[in-house]
MARTORFI-687575 format. One line per 5 residues: number of its first residue (from 1); their letters; for each residue y, z, x of N, C-alpha, C, O. Coordinates in nm, 3 decimals. Each point is the difference from the previous one (the first is absolute). Example, Ala and Ser with C-alpha at 12.3 -4.5 7.8 and 13.67 -1.06 7.14 Angstrom:
1 = as = -0.569:0.780:1.319:0.119:0.000:-0.089:0.120:0.000:0.090:-0.002:0.066:0.104 | 0.107:-0.138:-0.139:0.119:0.006:0.082:0.109:0.073:-0.077:0.111:0.017:0.051
***
This chain:
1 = xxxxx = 6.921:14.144:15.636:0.101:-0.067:-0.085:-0.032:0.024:-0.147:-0.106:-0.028:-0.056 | 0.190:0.072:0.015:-0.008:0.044:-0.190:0.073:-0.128:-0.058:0.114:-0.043:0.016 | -0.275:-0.024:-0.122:0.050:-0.092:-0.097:-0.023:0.072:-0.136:0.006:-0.072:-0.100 | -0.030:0.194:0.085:0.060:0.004:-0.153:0.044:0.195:-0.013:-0.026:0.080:0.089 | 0.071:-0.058:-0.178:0.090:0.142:0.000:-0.023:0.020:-0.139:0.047:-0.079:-0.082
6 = xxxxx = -0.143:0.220:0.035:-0.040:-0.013:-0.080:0.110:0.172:-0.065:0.023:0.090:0.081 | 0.015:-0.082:-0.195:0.081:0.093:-0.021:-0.093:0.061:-0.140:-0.058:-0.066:-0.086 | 0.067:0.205:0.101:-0.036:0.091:-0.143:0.163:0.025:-0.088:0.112:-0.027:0.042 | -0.138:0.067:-0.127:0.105:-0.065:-0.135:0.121:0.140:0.010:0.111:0.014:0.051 | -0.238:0.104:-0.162:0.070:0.123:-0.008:0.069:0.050:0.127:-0.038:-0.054:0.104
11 = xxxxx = 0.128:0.144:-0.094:0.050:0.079:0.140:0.033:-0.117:0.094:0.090:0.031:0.079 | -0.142:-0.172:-0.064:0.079:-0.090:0.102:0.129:-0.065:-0.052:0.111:0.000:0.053 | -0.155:-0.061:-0.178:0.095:-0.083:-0.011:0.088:0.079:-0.193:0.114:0.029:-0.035 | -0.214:-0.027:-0.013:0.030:0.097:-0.134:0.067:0.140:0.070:-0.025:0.031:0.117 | 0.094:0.033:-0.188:0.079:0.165:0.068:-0.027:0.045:-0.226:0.078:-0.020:-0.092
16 = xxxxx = -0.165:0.057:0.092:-0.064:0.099:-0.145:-0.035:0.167:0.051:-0.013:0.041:0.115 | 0.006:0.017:-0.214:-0.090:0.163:0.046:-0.115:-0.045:0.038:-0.041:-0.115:-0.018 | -0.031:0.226:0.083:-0.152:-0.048:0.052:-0.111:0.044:-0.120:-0.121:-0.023:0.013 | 0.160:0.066:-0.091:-0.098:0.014:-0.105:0.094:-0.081:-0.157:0.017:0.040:-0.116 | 0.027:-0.173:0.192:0.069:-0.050:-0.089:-0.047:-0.018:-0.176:0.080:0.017:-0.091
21 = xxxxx = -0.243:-0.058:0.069:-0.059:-0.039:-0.063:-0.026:0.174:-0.108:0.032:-0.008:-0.119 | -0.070:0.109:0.157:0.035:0.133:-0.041:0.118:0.018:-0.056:0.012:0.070:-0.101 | 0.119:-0.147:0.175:0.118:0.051:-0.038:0.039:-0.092:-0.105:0.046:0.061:-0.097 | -0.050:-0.185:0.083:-0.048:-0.120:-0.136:-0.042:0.073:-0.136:0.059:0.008:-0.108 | -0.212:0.055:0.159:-0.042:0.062:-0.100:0.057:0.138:-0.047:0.005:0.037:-0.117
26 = xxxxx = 0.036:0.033:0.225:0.103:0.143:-0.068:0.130:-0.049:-0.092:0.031:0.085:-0.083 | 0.057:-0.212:0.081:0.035:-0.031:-0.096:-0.049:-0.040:-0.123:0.026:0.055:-0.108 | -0.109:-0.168:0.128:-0.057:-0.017:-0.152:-0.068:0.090:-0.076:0.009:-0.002:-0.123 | -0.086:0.092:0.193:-0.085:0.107:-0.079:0.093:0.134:-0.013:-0.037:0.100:-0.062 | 0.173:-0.112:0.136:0.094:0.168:-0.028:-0.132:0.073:0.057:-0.060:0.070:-0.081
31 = xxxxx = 0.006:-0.079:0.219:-0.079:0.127:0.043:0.098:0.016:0.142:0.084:-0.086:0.028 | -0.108:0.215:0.060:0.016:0.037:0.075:-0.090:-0.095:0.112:-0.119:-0.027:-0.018 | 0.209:-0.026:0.154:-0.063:-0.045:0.065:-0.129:0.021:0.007:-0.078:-0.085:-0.041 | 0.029:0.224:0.104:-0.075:0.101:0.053:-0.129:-0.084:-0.079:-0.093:-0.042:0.069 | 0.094:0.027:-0.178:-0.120:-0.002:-0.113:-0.039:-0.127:-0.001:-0.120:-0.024:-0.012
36 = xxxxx = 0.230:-0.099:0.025:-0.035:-0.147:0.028:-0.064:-0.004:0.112:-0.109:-0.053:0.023 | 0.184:0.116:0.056:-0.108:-0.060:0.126:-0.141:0.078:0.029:-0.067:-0.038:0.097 | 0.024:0.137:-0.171:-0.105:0.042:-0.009:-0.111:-0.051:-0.115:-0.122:0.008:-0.005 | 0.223:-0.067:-0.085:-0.102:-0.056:-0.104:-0.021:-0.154:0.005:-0.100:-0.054:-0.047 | 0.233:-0.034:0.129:-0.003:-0.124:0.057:-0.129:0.006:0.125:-0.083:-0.091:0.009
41 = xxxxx = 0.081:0.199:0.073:-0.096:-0.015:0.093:-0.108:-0.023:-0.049:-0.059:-0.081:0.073 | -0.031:0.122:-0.203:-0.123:0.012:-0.007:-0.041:-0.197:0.033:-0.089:-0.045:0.072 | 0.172:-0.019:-0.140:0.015:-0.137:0.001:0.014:-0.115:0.112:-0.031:-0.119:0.012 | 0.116:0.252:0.089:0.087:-0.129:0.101:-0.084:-0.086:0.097:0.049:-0.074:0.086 | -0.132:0.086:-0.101:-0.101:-0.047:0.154:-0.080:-0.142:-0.095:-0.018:-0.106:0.059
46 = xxxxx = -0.017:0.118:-0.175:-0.050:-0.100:-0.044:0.131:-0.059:-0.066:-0.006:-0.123:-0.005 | 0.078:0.157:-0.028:0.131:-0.079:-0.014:0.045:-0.111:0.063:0.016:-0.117:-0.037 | 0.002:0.175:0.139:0.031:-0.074:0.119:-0.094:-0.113:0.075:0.046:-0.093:0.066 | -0.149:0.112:-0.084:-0.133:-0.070:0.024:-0.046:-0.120:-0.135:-0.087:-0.087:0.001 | 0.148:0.111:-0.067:-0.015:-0.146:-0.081:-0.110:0.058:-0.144:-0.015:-0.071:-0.099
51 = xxxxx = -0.051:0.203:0.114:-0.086:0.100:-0.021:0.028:-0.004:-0.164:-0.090:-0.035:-0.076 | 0.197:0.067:0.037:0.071:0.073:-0.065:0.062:-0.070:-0.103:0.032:0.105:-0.056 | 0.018:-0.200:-0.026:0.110:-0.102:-0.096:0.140:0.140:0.001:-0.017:0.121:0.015 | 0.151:-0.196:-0.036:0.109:0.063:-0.046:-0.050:0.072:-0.122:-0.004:0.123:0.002 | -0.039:-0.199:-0.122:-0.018:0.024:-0.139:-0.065:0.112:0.008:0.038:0.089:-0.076
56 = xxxxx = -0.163:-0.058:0.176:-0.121:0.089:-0.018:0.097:0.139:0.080:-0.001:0.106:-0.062 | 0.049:-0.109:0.141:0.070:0.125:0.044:0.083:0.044:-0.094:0.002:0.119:-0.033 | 0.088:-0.224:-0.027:0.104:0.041:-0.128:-0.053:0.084:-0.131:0.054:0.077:-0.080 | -0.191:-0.130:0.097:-0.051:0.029:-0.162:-0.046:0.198:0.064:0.035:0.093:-0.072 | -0.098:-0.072:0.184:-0.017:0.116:0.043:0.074:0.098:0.052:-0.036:0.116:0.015
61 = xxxxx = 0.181:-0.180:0.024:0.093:0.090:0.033:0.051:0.051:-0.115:0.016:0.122:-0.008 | 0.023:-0.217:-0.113:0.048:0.019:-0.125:-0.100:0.110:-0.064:0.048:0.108:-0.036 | -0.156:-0.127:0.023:-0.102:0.073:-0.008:0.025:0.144:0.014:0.027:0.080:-0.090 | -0.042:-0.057:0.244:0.093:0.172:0.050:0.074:-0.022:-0.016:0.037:-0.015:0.117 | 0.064:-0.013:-0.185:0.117:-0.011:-0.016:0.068:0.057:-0.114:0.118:0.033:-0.012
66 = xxxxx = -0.228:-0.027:-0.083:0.005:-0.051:-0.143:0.103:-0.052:-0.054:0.050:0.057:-0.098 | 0.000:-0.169:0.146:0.106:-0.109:-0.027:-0.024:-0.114:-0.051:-0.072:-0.086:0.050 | 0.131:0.080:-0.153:-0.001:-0.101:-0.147:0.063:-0.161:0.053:-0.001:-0.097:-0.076 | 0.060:0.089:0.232:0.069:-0.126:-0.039:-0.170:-0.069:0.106:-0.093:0.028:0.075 | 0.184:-0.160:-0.175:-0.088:-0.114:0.044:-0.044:-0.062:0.122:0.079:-0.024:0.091
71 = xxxxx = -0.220:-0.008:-0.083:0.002:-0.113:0.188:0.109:-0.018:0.033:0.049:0.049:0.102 | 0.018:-0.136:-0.197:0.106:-0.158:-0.012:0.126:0.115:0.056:0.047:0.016:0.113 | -0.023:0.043:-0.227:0.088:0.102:0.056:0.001:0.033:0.124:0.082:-0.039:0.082 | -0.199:0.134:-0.057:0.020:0.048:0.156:-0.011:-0.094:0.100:0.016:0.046:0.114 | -0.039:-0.169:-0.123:0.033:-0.106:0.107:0.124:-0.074:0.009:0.034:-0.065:0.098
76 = xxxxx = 0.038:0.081:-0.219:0.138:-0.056:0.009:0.091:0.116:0.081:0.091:-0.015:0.081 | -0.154:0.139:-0.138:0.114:0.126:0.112:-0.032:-0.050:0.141:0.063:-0.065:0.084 | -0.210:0.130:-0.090:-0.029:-0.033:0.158:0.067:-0.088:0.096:0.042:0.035:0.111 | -0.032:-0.190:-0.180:0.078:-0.057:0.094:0.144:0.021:-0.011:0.066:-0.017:0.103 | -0.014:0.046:-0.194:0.153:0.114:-0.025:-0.013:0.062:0.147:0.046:-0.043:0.105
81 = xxxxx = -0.128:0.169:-0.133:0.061:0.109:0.079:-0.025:-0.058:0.130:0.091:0.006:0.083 | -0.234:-0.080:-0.046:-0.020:-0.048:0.112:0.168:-0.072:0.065:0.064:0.036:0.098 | -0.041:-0.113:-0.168:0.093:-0.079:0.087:0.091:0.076:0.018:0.070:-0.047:0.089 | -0.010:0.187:-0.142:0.100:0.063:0.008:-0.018:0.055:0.145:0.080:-0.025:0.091 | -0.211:0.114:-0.074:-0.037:0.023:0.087:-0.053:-0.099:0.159:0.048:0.035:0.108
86 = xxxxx = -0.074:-0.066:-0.109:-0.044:-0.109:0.118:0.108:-0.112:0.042:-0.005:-0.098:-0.075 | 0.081:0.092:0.156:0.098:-0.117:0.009:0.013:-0.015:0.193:0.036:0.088:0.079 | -0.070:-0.203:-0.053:-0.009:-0.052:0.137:0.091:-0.011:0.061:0.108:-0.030:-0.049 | -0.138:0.062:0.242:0.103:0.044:0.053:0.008:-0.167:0.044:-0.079:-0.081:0.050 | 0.202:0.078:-0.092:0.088:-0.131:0.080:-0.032:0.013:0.117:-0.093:-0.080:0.008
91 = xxxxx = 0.106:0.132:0.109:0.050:-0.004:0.120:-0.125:-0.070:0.067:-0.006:-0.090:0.084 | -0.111:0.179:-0.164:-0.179:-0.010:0.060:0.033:-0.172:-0.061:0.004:-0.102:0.070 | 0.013:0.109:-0.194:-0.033:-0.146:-0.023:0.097:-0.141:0.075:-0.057:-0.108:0.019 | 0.145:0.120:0.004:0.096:-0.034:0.118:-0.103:-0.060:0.136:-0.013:-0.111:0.052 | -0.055:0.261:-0.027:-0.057:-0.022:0.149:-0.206:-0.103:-0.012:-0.079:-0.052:0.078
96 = xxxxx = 0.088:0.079:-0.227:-0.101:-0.104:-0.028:0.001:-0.139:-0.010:-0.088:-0.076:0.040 | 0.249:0.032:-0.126:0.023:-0.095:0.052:-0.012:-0.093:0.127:-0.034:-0.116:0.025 | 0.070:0.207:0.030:0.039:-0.051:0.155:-0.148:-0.014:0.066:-0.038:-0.095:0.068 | -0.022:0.185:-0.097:-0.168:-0.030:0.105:-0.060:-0.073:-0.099:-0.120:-0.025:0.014 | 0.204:-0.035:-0.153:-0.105:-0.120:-0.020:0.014:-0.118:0.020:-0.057:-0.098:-0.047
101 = xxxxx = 0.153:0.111:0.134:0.032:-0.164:0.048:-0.073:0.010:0.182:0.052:-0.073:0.085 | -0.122:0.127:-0.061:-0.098:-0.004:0.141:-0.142:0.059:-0.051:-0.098:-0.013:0.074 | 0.085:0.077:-0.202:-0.140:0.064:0.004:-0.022:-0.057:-0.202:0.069:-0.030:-0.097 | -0.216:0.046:0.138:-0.059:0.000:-0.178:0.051:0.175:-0.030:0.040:0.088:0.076 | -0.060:-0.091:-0.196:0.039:0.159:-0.049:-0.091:0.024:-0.133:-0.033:-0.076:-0.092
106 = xxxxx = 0.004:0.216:0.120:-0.081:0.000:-0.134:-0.002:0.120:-0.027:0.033:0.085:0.084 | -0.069:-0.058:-0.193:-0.007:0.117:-0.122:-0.093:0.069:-0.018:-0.080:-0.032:-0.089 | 0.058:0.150:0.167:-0.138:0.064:-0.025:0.010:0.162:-0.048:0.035:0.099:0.064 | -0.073:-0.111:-0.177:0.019:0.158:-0.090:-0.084:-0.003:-0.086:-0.065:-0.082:-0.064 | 0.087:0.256:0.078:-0.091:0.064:-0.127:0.113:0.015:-0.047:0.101:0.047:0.054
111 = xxxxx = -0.127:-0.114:-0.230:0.073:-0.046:-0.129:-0.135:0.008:-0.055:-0.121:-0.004:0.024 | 0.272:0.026:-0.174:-0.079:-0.035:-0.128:0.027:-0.116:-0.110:0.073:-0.090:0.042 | -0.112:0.078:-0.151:0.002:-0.108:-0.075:0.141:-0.020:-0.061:0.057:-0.108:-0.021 | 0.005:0.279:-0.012:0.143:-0.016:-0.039:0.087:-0.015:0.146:0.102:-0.068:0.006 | -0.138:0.115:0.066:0.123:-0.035:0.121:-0.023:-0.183:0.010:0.092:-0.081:0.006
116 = xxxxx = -0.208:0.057:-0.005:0.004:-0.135:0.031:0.073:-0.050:-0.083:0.078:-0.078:0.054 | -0.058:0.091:-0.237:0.067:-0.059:-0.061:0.147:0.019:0.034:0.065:-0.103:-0.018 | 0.009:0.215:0.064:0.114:0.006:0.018:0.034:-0.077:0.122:0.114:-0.044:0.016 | -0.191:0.028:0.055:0.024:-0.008:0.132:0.040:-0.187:0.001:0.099:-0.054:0.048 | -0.193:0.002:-0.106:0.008:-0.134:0.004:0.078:-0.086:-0.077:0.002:-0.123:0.011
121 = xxxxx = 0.085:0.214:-0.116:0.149:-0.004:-0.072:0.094:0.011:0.138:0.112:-0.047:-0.019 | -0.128:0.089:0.125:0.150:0.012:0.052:-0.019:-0.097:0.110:0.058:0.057:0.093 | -0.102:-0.165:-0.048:0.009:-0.109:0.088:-0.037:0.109:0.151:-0.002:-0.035:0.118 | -0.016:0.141:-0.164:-0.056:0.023:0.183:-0.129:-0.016:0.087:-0.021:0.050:0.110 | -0.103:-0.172:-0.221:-0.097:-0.063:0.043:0.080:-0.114:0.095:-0.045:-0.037:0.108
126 = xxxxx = 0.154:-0.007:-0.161:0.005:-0.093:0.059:0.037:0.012:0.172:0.036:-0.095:0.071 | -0.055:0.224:-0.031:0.010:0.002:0.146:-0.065:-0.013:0.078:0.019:-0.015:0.121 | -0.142:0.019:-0.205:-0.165:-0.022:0.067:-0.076:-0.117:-0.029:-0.014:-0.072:-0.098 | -0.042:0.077:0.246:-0.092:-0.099:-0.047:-0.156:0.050:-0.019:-0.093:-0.059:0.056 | 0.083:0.127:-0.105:-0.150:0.002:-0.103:0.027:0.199:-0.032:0.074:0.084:0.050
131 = xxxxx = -0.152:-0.084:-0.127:0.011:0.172:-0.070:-0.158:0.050:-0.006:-0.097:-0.065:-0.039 | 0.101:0.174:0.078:-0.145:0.068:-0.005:0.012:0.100:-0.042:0.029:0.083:0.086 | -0.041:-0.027:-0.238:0.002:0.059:-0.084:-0.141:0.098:-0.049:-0.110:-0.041:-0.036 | 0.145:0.144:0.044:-0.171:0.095:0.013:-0.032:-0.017:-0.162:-0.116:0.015:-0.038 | 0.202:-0.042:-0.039:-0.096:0.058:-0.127:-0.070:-0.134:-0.029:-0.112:0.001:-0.050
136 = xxxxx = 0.194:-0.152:0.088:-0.086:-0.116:0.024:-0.102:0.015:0.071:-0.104:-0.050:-0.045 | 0.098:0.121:0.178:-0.081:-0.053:0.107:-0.116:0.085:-0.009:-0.082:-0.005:0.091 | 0.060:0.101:-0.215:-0.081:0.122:-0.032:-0.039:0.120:0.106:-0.095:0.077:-0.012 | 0.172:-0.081:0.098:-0.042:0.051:0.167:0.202:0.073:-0.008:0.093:-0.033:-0.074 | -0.100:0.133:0.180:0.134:0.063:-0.010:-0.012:0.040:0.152:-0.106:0.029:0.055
141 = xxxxx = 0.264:-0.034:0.025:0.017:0.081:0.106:-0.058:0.160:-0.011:0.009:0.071:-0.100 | -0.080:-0.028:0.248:-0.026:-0.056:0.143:-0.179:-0.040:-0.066:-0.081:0.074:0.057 | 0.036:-0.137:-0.123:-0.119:-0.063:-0.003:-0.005:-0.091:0.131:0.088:-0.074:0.042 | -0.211:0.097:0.011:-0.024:-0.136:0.124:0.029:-0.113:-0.044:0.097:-0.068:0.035 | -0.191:0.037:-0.129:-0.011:-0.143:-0.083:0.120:-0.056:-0.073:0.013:-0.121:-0.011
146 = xxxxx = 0.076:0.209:-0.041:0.112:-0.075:-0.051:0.088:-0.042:0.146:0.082:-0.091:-0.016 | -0.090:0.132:0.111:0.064:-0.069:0.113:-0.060:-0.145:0.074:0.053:-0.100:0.049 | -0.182:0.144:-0.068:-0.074:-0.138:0.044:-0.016:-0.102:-0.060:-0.031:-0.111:0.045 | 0.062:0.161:-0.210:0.029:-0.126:-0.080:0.109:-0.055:0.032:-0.020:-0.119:0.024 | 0.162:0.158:-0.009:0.120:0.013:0.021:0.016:-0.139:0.109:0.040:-0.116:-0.009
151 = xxxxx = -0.099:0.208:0.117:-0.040:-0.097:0.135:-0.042:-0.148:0.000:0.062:-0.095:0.048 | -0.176:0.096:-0.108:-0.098:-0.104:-0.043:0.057:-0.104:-0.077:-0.018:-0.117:0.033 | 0.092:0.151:-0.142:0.098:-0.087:-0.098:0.117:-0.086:0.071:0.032:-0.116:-0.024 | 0.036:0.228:0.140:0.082:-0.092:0.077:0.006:-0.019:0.100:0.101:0.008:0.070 | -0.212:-0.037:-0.037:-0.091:-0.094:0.101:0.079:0.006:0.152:0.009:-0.086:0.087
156 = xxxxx = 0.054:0.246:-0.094:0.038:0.038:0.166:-0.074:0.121:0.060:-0.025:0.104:-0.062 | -0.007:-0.130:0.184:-0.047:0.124:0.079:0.053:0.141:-0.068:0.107:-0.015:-0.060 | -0.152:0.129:0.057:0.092:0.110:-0.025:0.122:0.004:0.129:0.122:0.000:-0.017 | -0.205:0.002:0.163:0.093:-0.040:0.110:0.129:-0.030:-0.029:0.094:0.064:0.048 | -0.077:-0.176:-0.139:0.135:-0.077:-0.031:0.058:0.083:-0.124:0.118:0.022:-0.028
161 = xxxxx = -0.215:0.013:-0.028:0.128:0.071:-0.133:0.043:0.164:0.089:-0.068:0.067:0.077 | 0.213:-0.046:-0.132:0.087:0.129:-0.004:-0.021:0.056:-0.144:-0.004:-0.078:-0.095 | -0.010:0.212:0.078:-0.033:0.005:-0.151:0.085:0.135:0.064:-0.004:0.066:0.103 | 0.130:-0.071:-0.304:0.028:0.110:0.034:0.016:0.081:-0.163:0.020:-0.057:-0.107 | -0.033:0.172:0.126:-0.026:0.108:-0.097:0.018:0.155:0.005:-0.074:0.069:0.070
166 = xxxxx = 0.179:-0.016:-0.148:0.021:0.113:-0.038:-0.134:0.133:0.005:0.018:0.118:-0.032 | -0.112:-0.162:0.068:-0.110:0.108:-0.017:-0.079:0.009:0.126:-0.053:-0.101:0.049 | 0.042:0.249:0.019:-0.094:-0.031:0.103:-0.141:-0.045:0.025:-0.045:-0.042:0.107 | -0.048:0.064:-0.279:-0.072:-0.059:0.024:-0.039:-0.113:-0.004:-0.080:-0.049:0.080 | 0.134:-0.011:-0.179:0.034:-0.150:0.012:-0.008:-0.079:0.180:-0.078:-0.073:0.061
171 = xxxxx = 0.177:0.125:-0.041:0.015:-0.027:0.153:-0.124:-0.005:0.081:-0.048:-0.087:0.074 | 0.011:0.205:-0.110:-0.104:0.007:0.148:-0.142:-0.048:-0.047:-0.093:0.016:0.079 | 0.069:-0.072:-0.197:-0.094:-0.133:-0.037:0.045:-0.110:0.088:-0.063:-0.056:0.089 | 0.192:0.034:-0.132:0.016:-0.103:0.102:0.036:-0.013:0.087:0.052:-0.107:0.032 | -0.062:0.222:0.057:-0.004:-0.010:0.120:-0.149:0.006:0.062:-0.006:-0.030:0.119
176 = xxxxx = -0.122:0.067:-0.186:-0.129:-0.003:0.022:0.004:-0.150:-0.023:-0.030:-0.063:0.101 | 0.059:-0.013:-0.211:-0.014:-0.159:0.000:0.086:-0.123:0.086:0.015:-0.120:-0.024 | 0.042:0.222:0.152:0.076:-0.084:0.074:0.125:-0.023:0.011:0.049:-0.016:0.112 | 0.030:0.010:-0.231:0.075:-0.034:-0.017:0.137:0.107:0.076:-0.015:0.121:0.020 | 0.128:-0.191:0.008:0.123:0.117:0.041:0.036:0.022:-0.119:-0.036:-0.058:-0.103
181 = xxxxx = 0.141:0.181:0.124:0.069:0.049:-0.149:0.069:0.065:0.033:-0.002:0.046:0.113 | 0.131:-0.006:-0.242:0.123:0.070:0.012:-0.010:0.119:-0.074:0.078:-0.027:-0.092 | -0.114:0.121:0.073:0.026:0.109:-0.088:0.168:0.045:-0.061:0.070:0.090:0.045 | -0.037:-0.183:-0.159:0.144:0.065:-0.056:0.011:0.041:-0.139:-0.085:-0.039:-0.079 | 0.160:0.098:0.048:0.025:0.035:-0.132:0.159:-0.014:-0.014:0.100:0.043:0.057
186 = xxxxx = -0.134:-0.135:-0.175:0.208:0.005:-0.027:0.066:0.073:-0.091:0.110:-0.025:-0.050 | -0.198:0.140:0.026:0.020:0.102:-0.037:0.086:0.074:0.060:0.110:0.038:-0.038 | -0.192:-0.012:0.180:0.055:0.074:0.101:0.042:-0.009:0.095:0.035:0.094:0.072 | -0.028:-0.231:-0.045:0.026:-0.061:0.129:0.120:-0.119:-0.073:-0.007:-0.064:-0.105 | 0.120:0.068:0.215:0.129:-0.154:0.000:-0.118:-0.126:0.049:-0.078:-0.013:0.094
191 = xxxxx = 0.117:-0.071:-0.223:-0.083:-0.159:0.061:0.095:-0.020:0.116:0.017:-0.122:0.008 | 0.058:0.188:0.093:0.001:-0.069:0.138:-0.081:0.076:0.063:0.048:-0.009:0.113 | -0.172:0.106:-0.099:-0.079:0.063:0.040:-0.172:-0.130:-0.057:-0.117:-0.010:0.038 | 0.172:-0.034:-0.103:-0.107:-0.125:0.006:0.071:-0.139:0.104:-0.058:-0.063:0.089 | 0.130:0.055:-0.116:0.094:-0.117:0.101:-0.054:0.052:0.168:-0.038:-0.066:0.097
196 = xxxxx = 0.050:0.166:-0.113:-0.025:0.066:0.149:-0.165:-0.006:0.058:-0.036:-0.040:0.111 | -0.014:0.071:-0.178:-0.131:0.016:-0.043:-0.061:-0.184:0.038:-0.059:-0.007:0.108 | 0.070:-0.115:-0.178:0.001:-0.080:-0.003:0.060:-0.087:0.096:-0.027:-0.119:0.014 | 0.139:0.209:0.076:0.064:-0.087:0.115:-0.069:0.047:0.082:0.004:-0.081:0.093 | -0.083:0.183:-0.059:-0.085:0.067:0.098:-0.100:-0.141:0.036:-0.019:-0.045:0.113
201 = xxxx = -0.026:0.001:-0.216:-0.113:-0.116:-0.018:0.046:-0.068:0.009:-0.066:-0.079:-0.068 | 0.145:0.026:0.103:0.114:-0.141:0.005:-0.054:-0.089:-0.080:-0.063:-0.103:0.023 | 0.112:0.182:-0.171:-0.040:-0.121:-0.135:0.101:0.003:-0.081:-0.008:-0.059:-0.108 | 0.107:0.118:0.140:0.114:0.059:-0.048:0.142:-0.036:0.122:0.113:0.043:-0.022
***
């Protein structure tokens, strides 16, 4: 019996490019994708890990960049272009609704400090009940330990949680930690291929 359903953010419930954060920065800096996400990479892993401040990546991208505008500046675009880019699929959020009136629900992603700020402007915390956030939790998917913290915090068997996520490796952490799972992307997949998915388990 599943008492809680734990969901990843990007590709489930967000529909953005997959190198959304590259494509953010190919606007503000006028570079060619190609070069953000090669010069965003040197960064992304401690980024994401809590490793890293917004300010301290800004000041070094600007850096290669050799671009004159400001922190302040490039964090007011950022969440500009961010929100242009990133906008949530109703339908997924529809079907969250609904399993949160039989299950806890929760929020487990690798994020960063600006998604978190955008993110918690648009009321779609309020679907969850608790958020596990990597650049808070200093630990990032498929780490062991950021799952066992995960676990541990909401005080259910893995047994009982469904965890589901756009990435295979993601997945098959947690499927070594017990837990069942859905592999979707709403990218590429109709949220009734999660409906389906979820009625298989009769939680849906």
């Amino acid at each position: 019996m599943y008492k809680a359903i734990i969901f990843d953010f990007g590709g489930i419930i967000y529909q953005h490019p997959k190198e959304v954060i590259p494509e953010v920065l190919a606007r503000i800096y006028n570079q060619p994708i190609e070069i953000t996400i090669r010069e965003y990479g040197k960064y992304k892993d401690d980024y994401f890990m809590g490793k890293l401040s917004t300010n301290a990546l800004i000041t070094s991208l600007s850096s290669s960049f050799t671009s004159d505008k400001s922190v302040n500046e490039v964090r007011k675009l950022w969440l500009k272009y961010y929100s242009e880019l990133a906008k949530p699929n109703k339908e997924v959020l529809g079907i969250i609704k609904i399993l949160h009136k039989s299950y806890k629900i929760y929020l487990f992603s690798n994020t960063t400090e600006m998604s978190n700020l955008h993110n918690s402007k648009t009321g779609l915390y309020d679907y969850f009940d608790g958020l596990f956030l990597s650049y808070q939790m200093r630990m990032s998917k498929p780490a062991k330990e950021i799952y066992e913290k995960v676990v541990s915090i909401i005080g259910f068997k893995p047994q009982e949680c469904l965890f589901i996520d756009d990435d295979v490796k993601n997945i098959e952490q947690a499927v070594q930690m017990g837990m069942k799972t859905i592999l979707f992307n709403v990218l590429t997949d109709p949220p009734s291929k999660l409906k389906e998915e979820l009625h298989k388990l009769q939680v849906y």
